[in-house]
C-alpha positions in Angstrom: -14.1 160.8 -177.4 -14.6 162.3 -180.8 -13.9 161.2 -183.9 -11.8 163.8 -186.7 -13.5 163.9 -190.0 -11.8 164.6 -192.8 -14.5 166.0 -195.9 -12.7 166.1 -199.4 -15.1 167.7 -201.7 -15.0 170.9 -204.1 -18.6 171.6 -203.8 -19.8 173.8 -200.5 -23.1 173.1 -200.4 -22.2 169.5 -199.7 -20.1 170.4 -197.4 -22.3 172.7 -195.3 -24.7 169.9 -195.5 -21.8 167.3 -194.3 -20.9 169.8 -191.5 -24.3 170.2 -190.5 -25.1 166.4 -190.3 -22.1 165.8 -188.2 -22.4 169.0 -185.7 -26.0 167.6 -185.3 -24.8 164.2 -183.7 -26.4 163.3 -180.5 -22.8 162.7 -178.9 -21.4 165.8 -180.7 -18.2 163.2 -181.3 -17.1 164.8 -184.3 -14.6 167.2 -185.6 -14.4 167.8 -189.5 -11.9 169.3 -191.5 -12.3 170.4 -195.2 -9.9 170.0 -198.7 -11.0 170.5 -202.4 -8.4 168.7 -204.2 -7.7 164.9 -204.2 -4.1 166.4 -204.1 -4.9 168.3 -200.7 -6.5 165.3 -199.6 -3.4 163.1 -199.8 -1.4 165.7 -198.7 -3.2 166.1 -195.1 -3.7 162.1 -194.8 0.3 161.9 -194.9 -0.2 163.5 -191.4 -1.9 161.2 -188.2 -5.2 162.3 -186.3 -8.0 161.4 -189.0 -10.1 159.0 -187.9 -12.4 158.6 -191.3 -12.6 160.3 -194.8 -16.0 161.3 -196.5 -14.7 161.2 -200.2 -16.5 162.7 -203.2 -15.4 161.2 -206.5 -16.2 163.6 -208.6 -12.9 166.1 -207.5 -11.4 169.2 -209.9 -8.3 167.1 -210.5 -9.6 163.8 -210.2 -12.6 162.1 -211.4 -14.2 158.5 -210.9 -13.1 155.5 -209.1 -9.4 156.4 -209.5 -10.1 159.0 -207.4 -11.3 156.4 -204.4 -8.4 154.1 -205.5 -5.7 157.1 -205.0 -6.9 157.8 -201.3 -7.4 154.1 -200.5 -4.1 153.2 -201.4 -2.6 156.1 -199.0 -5.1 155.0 -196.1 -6.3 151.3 -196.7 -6.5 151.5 -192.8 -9.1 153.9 -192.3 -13.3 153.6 -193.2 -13.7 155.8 -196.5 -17.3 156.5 -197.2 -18.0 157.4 -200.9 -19.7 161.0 -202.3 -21.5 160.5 -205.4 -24.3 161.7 -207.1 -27.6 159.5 -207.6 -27.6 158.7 -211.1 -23.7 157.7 -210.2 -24.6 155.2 -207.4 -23.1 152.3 -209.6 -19.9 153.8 -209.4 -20.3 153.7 -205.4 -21.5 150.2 -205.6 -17.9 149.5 -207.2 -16.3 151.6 -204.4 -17.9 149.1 -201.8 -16.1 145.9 -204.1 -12.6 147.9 -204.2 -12.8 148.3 -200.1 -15.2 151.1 -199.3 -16.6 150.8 -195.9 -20.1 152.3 -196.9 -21.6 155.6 -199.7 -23.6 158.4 -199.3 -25.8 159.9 -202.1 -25.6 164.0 -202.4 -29.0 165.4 -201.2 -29.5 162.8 -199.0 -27.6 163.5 -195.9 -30.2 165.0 -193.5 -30.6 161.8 -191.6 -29.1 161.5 -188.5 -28.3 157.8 -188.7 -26.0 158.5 -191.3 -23.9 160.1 -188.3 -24.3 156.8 -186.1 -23.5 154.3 -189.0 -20.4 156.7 -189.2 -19.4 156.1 -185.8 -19.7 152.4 -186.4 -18.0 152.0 -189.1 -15.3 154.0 -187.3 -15.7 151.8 -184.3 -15.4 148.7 -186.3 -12.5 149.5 -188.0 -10.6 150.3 -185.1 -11.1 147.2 -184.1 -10.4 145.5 -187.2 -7.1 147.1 -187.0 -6.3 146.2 -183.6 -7.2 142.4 -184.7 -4.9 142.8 -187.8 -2.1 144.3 -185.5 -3.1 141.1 -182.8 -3.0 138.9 -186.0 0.3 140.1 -187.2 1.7 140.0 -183.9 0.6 136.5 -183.5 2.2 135.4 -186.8 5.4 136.8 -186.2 5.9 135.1 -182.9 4.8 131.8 -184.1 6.9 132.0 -186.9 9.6 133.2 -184.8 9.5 130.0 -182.3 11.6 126.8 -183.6 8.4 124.8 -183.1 6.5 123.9 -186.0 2.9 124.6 -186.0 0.0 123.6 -188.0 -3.9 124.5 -188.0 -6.7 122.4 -189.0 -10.4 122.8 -189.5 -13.0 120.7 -188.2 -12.6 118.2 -190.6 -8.9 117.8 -190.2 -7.7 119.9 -193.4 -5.3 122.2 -192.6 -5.6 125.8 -192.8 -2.6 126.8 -191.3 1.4 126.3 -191.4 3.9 128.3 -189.6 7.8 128.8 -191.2 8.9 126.0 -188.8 6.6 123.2 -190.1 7.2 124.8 -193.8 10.4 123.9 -193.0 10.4 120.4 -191.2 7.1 119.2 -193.5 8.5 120.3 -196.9 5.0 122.0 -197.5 4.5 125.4 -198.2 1.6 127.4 -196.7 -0.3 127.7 -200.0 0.5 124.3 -200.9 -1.0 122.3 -197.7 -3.8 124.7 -197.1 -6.9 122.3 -197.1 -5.0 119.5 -197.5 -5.4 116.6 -195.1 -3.4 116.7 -191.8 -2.5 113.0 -192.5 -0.9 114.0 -196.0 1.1 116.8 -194.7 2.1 115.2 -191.3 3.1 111.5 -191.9 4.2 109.8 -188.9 5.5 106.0 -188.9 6.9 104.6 -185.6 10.6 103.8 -184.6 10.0 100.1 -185.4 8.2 102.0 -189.3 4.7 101.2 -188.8 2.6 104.3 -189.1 1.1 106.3 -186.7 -1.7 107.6 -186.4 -2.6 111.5 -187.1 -2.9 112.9 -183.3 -5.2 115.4 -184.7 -8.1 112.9 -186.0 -8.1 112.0 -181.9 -8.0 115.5 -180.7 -11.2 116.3 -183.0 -13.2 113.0 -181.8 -12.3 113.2 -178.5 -12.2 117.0 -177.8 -9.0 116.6 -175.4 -5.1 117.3 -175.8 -3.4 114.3 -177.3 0.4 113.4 -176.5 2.6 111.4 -179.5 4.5 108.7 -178.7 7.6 108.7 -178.1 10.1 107.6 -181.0 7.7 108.9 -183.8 9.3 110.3 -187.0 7.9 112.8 -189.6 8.6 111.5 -193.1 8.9 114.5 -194.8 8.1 115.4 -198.3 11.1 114.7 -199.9 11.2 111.1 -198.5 13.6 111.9 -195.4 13.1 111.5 -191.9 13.5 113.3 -189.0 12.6 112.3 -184.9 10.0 114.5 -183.4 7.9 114.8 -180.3 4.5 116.3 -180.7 1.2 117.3 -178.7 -2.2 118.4 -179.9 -5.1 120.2 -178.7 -8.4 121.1 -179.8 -9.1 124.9 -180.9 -12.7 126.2 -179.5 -15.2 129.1 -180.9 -16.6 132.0 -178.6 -19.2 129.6 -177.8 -17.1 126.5 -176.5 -17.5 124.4 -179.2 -14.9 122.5 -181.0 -13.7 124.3 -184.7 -10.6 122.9 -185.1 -7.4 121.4 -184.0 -3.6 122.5 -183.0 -0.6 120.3 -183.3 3.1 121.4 -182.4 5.7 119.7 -182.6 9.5 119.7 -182.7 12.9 118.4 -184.1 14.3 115.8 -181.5 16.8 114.5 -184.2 19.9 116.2 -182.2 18.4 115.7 -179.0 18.1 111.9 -179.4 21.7 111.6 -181.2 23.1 113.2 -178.1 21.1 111.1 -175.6 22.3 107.9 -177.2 25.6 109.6 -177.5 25.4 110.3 -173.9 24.0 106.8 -172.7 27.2 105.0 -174.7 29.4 106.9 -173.3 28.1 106.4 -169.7 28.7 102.6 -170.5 32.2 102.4 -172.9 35.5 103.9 -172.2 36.1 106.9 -174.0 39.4 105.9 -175.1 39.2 102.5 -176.0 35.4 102.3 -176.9 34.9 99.0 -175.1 32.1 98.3 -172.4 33.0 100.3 -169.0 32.1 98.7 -165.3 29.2 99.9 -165.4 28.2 97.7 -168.5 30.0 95.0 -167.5 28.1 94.9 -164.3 24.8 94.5 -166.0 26.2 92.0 -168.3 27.7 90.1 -165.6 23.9 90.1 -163.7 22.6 88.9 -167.2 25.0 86.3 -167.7 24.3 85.0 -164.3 20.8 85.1 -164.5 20.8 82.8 -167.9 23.4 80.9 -166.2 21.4 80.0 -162.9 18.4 79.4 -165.2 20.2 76.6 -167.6 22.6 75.6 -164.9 25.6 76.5 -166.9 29.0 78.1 -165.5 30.0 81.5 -166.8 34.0 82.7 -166.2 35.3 86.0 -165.7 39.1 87.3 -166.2 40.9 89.6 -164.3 44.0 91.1 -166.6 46.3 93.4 -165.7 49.3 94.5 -167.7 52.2 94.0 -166.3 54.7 96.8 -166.2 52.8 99.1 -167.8 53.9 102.4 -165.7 57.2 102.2 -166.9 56.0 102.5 -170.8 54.0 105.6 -169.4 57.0 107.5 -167.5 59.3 106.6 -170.4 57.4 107.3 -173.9 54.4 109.6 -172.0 50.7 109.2 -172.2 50.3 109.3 -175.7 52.1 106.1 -176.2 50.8 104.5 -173.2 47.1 105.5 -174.8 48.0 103.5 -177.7 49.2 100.5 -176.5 45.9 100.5 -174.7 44.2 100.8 -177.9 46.1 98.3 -179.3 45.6 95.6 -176.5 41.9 96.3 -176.6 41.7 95.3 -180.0 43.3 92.4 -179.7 41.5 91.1 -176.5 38.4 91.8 -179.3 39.9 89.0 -181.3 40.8 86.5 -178.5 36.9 86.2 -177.6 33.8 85.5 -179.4 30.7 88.1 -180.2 28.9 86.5 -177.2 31.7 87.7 -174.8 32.7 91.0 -173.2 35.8 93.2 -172.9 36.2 95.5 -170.7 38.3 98.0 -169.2 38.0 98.1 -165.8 40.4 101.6 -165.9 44.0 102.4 -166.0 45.5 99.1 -167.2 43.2 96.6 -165.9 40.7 95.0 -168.7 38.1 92.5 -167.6 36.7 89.7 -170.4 33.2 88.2 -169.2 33.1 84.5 -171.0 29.7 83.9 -171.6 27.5 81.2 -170.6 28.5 77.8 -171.1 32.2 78.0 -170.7 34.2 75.3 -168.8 37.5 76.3 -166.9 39.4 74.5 -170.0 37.2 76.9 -172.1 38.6 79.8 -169.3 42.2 78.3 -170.0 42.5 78.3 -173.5 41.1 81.7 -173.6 43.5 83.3 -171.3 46.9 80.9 -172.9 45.4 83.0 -176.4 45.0 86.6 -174.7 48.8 85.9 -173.1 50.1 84.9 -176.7 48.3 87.6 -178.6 49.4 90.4 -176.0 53.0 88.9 -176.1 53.6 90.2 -179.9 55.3 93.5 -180.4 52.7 96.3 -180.6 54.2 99.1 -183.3 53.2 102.2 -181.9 55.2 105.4 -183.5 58.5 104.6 -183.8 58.6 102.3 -180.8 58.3 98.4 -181.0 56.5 98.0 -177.4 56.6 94.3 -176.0 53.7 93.6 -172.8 53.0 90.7 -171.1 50.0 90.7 -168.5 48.9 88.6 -165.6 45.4 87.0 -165.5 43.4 86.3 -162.8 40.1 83.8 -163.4 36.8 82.7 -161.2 34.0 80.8 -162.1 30.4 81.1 -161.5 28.7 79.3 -159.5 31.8 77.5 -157.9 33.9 80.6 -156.7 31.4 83.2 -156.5 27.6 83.7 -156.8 27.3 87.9 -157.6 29.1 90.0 -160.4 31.0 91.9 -157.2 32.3 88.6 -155.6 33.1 87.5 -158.9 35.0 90.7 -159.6 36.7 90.5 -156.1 37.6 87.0 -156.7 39.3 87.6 -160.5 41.0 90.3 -159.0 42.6 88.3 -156.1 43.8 85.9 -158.6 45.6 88.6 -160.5 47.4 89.2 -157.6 48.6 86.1 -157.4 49.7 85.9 -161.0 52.4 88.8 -160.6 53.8 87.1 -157.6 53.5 83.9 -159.6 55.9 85.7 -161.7 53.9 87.9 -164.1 52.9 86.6 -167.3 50.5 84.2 -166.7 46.9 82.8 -164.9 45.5 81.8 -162.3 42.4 80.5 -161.2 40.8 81.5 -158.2 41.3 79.4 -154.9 39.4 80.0 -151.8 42.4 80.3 -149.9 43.5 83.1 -151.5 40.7 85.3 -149.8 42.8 84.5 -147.1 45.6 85.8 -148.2 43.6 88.9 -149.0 42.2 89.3 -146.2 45.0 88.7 -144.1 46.4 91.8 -146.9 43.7 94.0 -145.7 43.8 93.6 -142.3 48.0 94.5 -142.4 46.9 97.7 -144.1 44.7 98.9 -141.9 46.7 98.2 -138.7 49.8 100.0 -140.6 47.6 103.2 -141.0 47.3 103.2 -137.1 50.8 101.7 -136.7 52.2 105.1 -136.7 49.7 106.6 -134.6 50.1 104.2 -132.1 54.4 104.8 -132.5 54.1 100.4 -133.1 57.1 101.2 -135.7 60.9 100.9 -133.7 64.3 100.6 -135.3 66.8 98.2 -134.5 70.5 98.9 -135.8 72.8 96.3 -137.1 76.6 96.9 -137.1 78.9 97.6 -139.7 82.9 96.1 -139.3 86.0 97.2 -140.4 87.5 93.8 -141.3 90.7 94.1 -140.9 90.6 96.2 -137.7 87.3 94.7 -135.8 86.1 98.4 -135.4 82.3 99.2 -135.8 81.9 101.8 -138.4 78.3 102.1 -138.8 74.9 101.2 -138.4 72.2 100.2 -140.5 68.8 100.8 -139.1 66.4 98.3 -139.3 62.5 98.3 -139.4 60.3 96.6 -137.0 56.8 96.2 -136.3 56.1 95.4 -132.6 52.2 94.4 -133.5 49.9 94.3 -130.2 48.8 90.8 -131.7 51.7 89.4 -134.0 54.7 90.5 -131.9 57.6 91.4 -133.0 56.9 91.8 -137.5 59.5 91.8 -139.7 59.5 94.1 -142.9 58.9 91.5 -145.3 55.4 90.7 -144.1 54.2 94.3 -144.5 56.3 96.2 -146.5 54.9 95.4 -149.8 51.5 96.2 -148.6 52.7 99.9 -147.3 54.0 99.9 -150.9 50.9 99.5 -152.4 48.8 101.2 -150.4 50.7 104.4 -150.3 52.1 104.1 -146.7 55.7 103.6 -147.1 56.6 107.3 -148.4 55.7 108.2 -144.9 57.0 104.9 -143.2 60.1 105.8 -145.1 60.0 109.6 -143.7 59.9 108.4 -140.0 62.5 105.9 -140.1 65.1 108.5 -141.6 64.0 110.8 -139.1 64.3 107.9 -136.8 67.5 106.9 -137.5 69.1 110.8 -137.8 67.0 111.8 -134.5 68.7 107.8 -132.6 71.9 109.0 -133.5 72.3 112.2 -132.4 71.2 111.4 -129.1 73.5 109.1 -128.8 76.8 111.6 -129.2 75.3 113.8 -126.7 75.8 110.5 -124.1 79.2 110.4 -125.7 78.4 107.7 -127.7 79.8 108.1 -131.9 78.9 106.3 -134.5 80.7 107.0 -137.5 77.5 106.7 -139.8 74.2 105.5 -139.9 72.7 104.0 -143.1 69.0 103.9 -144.2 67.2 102.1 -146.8 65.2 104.4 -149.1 62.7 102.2 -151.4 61.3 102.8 -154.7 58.6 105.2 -154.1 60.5 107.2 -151.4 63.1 107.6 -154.2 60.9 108.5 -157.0 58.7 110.9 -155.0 59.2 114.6 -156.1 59.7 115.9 -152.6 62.4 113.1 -151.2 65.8 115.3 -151.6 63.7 118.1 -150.0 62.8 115.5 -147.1 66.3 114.7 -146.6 67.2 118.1 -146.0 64.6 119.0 -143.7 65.3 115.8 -141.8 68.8 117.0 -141.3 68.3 120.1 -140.3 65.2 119.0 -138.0 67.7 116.3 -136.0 71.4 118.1 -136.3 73.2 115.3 -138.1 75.6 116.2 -140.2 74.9 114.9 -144.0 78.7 113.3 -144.0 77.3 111.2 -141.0 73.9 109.7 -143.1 74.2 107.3 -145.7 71.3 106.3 -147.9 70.8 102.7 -149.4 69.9 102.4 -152.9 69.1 98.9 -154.8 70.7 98.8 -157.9 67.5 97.6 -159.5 65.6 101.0 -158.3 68.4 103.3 -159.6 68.7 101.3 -162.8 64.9 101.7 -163.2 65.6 104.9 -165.1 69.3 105.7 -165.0 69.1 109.3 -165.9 66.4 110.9 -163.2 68.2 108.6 -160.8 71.5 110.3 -161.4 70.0 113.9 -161.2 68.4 112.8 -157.5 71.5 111.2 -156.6 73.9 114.9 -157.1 71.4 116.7 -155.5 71.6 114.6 -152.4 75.3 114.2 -153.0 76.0 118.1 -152.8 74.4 118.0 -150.0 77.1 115.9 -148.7 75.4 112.9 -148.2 76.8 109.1 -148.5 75.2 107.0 -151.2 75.7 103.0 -151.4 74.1 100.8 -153.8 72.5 97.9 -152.1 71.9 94.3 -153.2 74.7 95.0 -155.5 75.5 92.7 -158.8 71.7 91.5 -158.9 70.5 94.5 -160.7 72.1 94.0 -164.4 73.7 98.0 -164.0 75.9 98.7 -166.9 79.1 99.8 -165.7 78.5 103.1 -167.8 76.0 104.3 -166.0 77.4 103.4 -162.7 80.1 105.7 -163.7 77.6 108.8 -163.4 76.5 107.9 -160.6 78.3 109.7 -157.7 78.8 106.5 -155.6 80.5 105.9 -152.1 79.8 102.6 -151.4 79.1 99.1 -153.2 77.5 96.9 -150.8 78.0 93.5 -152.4 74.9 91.1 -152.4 74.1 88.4 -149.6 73.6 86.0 -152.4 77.0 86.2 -153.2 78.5 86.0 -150.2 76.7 83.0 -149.2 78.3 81.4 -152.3 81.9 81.6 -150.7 81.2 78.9 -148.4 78.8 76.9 -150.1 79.9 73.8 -152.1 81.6 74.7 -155.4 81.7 77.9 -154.0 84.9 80.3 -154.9 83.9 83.5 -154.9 84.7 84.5 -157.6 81.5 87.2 -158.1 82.3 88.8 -155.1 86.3 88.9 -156.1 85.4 91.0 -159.0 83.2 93.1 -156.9 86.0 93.7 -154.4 88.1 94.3 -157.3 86.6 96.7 -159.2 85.2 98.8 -156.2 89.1 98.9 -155.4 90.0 100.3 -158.8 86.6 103.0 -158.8 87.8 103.9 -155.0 84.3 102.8 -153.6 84.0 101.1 -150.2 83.1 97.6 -150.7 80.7 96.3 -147.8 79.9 92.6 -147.5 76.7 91.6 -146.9 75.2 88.4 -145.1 78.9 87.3 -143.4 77.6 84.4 -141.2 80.8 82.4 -140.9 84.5 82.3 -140.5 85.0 81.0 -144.0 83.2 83.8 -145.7 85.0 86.3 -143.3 88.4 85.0 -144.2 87.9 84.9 -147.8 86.8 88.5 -147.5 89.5 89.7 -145.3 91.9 87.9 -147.8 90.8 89.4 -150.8 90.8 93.0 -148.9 87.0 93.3 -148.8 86.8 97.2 -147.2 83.9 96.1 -144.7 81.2 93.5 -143.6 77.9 93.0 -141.8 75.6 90.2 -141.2 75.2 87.8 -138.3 78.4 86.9 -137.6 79.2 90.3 -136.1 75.6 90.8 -134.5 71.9 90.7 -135.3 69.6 93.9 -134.8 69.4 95.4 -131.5 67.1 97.8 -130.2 69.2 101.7 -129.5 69.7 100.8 -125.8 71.7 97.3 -126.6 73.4 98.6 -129.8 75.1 101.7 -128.0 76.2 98.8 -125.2 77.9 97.3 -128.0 79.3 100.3 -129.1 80.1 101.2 -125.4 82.3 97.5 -125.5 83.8 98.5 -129.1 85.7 101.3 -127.8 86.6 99.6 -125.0 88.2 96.5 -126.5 89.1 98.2 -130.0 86.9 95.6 -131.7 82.9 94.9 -132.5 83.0 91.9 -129.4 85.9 90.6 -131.1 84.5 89.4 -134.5 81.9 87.5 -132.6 78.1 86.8 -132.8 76.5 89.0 -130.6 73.1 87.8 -128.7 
């Protein structure tokens, strides 16, 4: 490699001489190139390729040290080695101060280690160079990182800062430079007792050094901020310990969002109280305090009662609120010691806390009943709510947070079929109850499967003529264990457990599928009725799944007529009079059932496209009763008359009832007095004997 020279001097001699020198190197690793003028000079070093400049400063249009200054200023990177006279070698001995890399005196350049000392000099400086480019390279990225950074010597004062700890220290560069690292960095502890420097370890040890966690950084202006560091020893060429490192970083953020993360892991997000999962480990707590001082701890079950309905008639939003608003006051019904939770949806679970008796558990939940009880504003609306309580006690009804939980929640249950609106406590017998409950829910799922479900039909009479006009199908449950299971020990459990949208599906089917079969054998019933519950009726694909049903089996719609309780059609008037036309042009019949028990108003029974009123049991069993006279089911008959509906008695049992009926022109009639339900086979016998004698077995009880 060679080196390219550049010689700025107006005198030739010295430059032959320069030449000379430099051809004469033992390496022949140089080039020269020659100007006169300091103006030349600057001119060619605007250009790249010079490696180092041999300078004389004594130039025809500069003169002195100006004359250095000028060509250091364009070229402070390269080695500049000063021309000067003898007499003038002070005036080189100021070029070495201002950054001159070495001099040569004029006469004097003959020896041939003034050609190797050139080289070094060259050498070195490219080295120096590449450090500086290293060094600046090194800076930028540490003050590019979001880490903060700060140097020490051996003795612990610092030497270094990067932006980041400018930033997060308050210090400046200049300002902490050979400070202490325990006046720049001051660390206290979460609890605010100080910590230690890391760096006064790292430098007596000679090992990295982690900080604790929770350590703040007060900074210089007083405030605090979270970090986490770590430090390290820095070690010379030779191995040995010169300083120390410490980085470190802003956790302020980080640990904001973990504790925001951890509380909402534990609280509901809407009302801000203590989820399951917090109530679980407060429950274990409570227990564990409890077992040691051999009090009782009790644990409520609440459940709002009704609280669907606010939902599907004011939306969400609303419903939100009042949930917010029975939080709160749950908060007031309990002391700090206690819990609240919300279990999810509208169930809220309130953990008394150790020491409480069950008059303790009593008082608390008559309090939560009263405070719920009082209109909650929310918008516009005045929203009333009651709820239904369900309580066990530790140790006497349960010894784990789940079987405590299990056993509140049983109670609950037995609160709404108390009536809603108040508590109970938990009895072991209930657990039978429940688990009688459970084990009717999982022999329903496999009910179907196993094609356990059958209908039995029940007759309809004209009572004037004695003719059988219809059918109403009836569900039974022929259990491989039970026998034969009437609806009302399992219905409500395929309610709640989903099954009796499907339950509902097949009996339709059922009932459509029973009685075409039996026109084919030349058998007709007029019509065939079928309950529909609550869910069937509310479920966004049941007018669909009428259709389909229809179309599936061949019965005409005229021919199928669907039972409604006036309490499900009342629930909200308006949807139930959209579902009720749609199945209506389809050309289905529609009767309310249980009629007169439901509080309708008569102006919304008016927009309800209605065939049939089938008039109450209750009321019917009030004919004949003492006192009795009818008179409920005289209106009935009498305004069905004037709205042209078909008025069907329900629960005729005796002669008494029927002729009061038959007197006050009652349209139709069922119950036992004209037969119980019969499977399909002994039904269409009795339809066989109705055509034959004109009459359903002559107004008879049927076997």
């Amino acid at each position: 490699m060679s080196y390219r020279v550049l010689i700025v001097t107006a005198d030739a001699t010295d430059c032959s001489g320069l030449q000379d020198m430099l051809l004469d190197a033992a390496d022949g690793s140089f080039v020269s190139e020659r100007v006169t003028h300091l103006a030349m000079a600057l001119k060619r070093l605007e250009g790249t390729g010079i490696d180092a400049v041999l300078l004389d400063l004594a130039l025809p249009d500069s003169v002195g040290i100006a004359t250095f200054l000028a060509v250091f200023a364009a070229v402070p990177h390269l080695p500049i080695l000063t021309l000067c006279a003898p007499e003038d070698e002070p005036l080189a001995l100021e070029t070495l101060r201002c950054g001159a890399q070495g001099y040569l005196l004029k006469g004097r350049f003959a020896s041939y280690l003034v050609a190797q000392s050139l080289s070094n000099i060259i050498q070195r400086k490219t080295v120096e160079a590449r450090l500086l480019v290293e060094q600046a390279r090194a800076e930028t990225t540490l003050n590019s990182i979001s880490d903060a950074v700060i140097g020490t010597d051996l003795q612990g004062r610092i030497d270094y800062l990067n932006l980041a700890a400018e930033r997060m220290t308050g210090w400046t560069r200049e300002e902490a430079r050979g400070q202490p690292i325990a006046q720049v960095l001051q660390l206290i502890s979460g609890a605010s007792a100080a910590v230690p420097s890391p760096v006064d370890q790292v430098l007596q040890e000679d090992a990295e050094v982690g900080m604790a966690a929770g350590t703040i950084l007060i900074r210089r202006d007083g405030s605090n901020v979270a970090i986490e560091d770590s430090a390290a020893p820095i070690h010379d060429p030779d191995g040995q310990i010169s300083g120390a490192v410490v980085v470190f970083h802003d956790v302020t953020a980080a640990r904001a969002m973990a504790m925001k993360m951890a509380y909402l892991a534990q609280h509901d997000f809407l009302t801000k109280l203590p989820n399951r999962v917090l109530l679980n480990d407060r429950i274990a707590q409570a227990i564990s305090l409890a077992e040691r001082s051999g009090n009782s701890i009790a644990l409520m079950f609440l459940d709002l009662d009704n609280f669907k309905h606010i939902n599907d008639s004011l939306g969400h939003g609303a419903g939100d609120k009042l949930l917010q608003s029975v939080a709160l006051r749950l908060a007031k019904c309990v002391r700090s010691s206690d819990t609240v939770s919300r279990n999810g949806g509208d169930e809220f679970v309130v953990l008394l806390a150790e020491g409480r008796n069950m008059q303790d558990a009593s008082l608390t939940a008559q309090k939560i009943l009263a405070a719920l009880a009082i209109p909650h504003r929310i918008d516009q609306h005045e929203l009333r709510v009651t709820s239904s309580i369900g309580i066990s006690v530790y140790p006497a009804d349960a010894g784990s947070a789940e079987a405590l939980l299990k056993n509140a929640d049983t109670a609950m249950y037995h609160a709404k079929e108390a009536g809603r609106n108040n508590y109970q406590f938990f009895k072991h017998d209930m657990n039978v109850r429940a688990v009688e409950r459970q084990v009717i829910e999982h022999s329903l799922w496999r009910a179907l499967e196993r094609h356990e479900l059958v209908l039995h039909y029940q007759p309809k009479v004209n009572l004037q003529t004695g003719s059988i006009t219809g059918g109403e199908a009836l569900l039974r449950w022929v259990h491989p264990q039970w026998g034969m299971t009437l609806p009302e020990r399992f219905m409500t459990v395929a309610e709640e457990c989903g099954l009796i949208v499907q339950i509902g599906r097949w009996v339709l089917r059922e009932a459509c599928r029973q009685t075409c079969l039996w026109e084919a054998e030349g058998i007709v019933l007029p019509s065939i009725a079928v309950n529909v519950s609550a869910l069937e009726f509310r479920h966004p694909g049941f007018v669909d799944g009428v259709r389909s049903i229809l179309q599936e089996t061949g019965l005409a719609p005229e021919r199928l007529q669907l039972e409604i309780t006036e309490s499900v059609l009342m629930r909200d008037a308006d949807a139930s009079a959209t579902v009720l036309h749609q199945l209506k042009a389809m050309g289905v019949q529609l009767a309310i059932d249980d009629f007169g028990t439901g509080y309708s108003s008569l102006s919304y029974l008016l927009k309800f496209p209605i065939d049939v009123l089938k008039i109450d049991k209750s009321f019917v069993h009030a004919i004949s009763a003492a006192h009795g006279n009818g008179i409920i089911v005289r209106a009935v008959i009498a305004m069905g008359a004037s709205l042209h509906y078909q008025v069907v008695a329900e629960g005729v049992e005796d002669q008494a009832q029927l002729l009061f009926l038959k007197t006050e022109q009652c349209g139709e009639g069922q119950g036992f007095l004209f037969g119980q339900g019969l499977v399909a086979m002994q039904f269409a016998t009795l339809l066989l004997a109705s055509e034959a004698s004109g009459k359903a077995a002559a107004l008879a009880p049927v076997d």
